[in-house]
N, C-alpha and C positions, 0 to 999 in steps of 0.2 A: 930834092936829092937826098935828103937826108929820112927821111922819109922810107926814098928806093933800099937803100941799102939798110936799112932796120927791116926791111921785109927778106932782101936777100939772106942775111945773117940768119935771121929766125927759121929759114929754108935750110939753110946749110947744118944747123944744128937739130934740126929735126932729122935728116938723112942721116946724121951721124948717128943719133941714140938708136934709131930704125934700124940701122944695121947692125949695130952692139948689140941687142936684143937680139937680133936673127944668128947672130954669131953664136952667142949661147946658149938658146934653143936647138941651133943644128950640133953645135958639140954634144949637148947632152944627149939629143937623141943616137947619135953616134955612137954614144958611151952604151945606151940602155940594147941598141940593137946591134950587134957587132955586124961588119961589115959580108962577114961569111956566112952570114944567111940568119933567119929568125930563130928563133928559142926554141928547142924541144919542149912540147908542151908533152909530150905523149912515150908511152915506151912500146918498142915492137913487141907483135905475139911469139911467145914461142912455140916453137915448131913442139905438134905434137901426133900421134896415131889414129889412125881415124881409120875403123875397120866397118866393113859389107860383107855381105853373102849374094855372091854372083850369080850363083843357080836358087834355085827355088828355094823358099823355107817351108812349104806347103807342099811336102813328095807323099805319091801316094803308089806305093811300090809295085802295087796290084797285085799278085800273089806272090805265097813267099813257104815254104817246105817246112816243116819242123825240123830243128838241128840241123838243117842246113845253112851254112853263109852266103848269104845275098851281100854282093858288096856295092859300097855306094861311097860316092867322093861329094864333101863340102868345101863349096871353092870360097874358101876366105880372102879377101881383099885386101889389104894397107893400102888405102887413097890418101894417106896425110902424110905428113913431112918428116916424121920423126920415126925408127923402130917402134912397134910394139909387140906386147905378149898374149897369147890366148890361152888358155888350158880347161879342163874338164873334170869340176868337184866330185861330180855322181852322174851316175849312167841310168836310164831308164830300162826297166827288163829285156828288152827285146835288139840292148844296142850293145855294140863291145867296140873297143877301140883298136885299130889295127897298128897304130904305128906308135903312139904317145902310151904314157903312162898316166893312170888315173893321177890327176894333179901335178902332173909334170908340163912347167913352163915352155913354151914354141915359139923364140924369137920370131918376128917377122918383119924386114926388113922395107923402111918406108917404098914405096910407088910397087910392092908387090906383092903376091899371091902365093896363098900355102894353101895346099890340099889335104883336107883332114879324111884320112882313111878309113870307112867304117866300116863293120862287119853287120848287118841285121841277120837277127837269126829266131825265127816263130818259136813259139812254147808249143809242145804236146798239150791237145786236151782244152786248146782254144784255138775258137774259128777264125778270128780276126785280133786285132790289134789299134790303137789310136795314142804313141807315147811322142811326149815333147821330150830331146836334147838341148841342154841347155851350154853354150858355152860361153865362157868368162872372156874378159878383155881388161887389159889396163887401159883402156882411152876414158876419160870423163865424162865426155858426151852420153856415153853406149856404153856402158860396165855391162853387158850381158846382150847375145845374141842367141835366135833359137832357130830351131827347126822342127818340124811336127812331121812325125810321122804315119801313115798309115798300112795296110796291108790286110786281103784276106788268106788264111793260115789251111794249107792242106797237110797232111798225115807225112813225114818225113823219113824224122828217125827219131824215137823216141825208148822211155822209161816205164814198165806198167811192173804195176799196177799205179805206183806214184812215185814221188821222188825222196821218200822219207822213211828212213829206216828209225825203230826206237827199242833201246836193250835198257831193259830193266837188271837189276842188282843178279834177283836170281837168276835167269837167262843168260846171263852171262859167265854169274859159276858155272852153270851147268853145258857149256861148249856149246848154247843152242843155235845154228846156223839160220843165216837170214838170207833169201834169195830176193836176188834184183833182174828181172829180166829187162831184157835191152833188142828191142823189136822193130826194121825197117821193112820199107816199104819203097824203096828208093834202087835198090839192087837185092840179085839172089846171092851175094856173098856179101860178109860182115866180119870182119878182120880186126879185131881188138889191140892194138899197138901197145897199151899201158894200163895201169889201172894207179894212182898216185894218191895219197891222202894228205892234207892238209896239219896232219899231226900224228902223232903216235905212230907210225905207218907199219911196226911190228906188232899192233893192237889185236890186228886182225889176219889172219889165213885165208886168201884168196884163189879161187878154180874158179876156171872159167869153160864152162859146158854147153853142151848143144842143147838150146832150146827144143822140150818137148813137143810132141807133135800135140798134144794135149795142151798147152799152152799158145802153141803157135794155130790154133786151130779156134781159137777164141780172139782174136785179133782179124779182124774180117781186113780177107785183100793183103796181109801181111805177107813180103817175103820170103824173109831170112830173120834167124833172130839169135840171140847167144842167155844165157845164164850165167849170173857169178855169184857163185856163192861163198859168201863171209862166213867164218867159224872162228868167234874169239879165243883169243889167247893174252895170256898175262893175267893182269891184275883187274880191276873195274874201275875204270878214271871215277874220277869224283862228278859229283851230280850236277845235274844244267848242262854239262860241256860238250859243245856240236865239233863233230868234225864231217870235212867234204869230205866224198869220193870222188875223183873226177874219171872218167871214164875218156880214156884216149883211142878215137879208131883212125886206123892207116888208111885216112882220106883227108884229105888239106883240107876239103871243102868243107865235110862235117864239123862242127864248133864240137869241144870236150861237154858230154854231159854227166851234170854232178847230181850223185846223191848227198841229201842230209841226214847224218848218222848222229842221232841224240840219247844220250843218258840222263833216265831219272825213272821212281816210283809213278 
């Protein structure tokens, strides 16, 4: 009997420490993992922009007019979660922008699409074309999206002989007049709306005349075509300094084209 209950006892006091043990085991665990759920181990991503080009980045325009605006839309995307920004450092020859400003930022508001407006417009005096657009983005993935363009280039409306006028010191004391003709192909009338310069714009004494038949007769298949002819005035800017002419005709579709007017020996 005594015996029995020395085995009882040492049972009974075993269940108790077992339990004290299990007791403070479950409280600390308790303590380490609270009861509303496990530990952030991790941080969420932030929402950020995430831009596409929906139509092509490989356009090949197929033909395209000299001085005239071929217009063409890039459908830009925001697929990501957050605003971003796109914009346009530099332009390649043959592209102008229709609605932004060279480096002026273009909201675009996350799950949507902005249409970038472009104007393609051929050079006189080349047959084709092959130029990349390059535009910027704030997303980190993709800082830069492009587009390639192509196009073969026919006779529009252009500038001859070239686009480059140059007045030396003396030529310019002496009142010597530079003529720029401006020769399409595209219509039998040509309607000159403006003639604007880039600086000085009293520099120069501008008429604007009828292209000779002697000139226009050298221009094979040519239309219509105009003269303008510069006869300085004032003083002789100082040396190196370029100024445009841009030439404005009363047609939307025609792009402004510019002479380069340079001073030097």
């Amino acid at each position: 009997m005594k015996a029995f209950l020395t085995i009882v006892l040492a049972i009974a006091l075993g269940l108790g420490a077992g339990y004290g043990f299990f007791a403070i085991r479950s409280a600390a665990t308790t303590e380490t993992f609270p009861i509303d759920g496990w530990p952030k181990t991790g941080t969420m991503a932030t929402p950020e922009p995430e831009f596409a080009i929906s139509n092509s980045q490989i356009v090949n325009l197929g033909t395209a007019f000299s001085g005239r605006i071929k217009p063409y839309q890039v459908y830009l995307e925001n697929v990501g979660d957050a605003p971003g920004e796109i914009w346009v450092e530099e332009l390649p020859p043959s592209v102008r922008l229709r609605d932004l400003e060279l480096g002026q930022h273009q909201v675009v508001p996350a799950n949507s699409r902005y249409l970038l407006n472009l104007g393609i417009v051929g050079e006189m005096g080349k047959s084709g074309f092959e130029e990349t657009l390059l535009i910027k983005t704030n997303q980190q993935r993709l800082p830069q999206l492009f587009v390639k363009f192509k196009a073969t280039i026919y006779p529009g409306i252009g500038i001859l002989p070239n686009r480059n006028v140059l007045y030396t010191s003396a030529e310019f004391a002496e009142r010597k007049p530079a003529y720029v003709h401006l020769v399409t192909w595209l219509t039998d009338q040509l309607d000159i709306q403006a003639i604007n310069f880039s600086a000085n714009p009293d520099l120069f004494r501008t008429e604007i005349l009828e292209l000779s038949e002697e000139n226009l007769a050298d221009v094979k298949t040519a239309r219509a075509g105009k003269t303008i002819r510069l006869t300085p005035q004032g003083d002789y800017p100082e040396s190196r300094q370029k100024i445009t002419m841009s030439i404005i005709v009363r047609d939307p579709e025609i792009a402004p084209l510019d002479v380069a007017i340079r001073f030097g020996e």
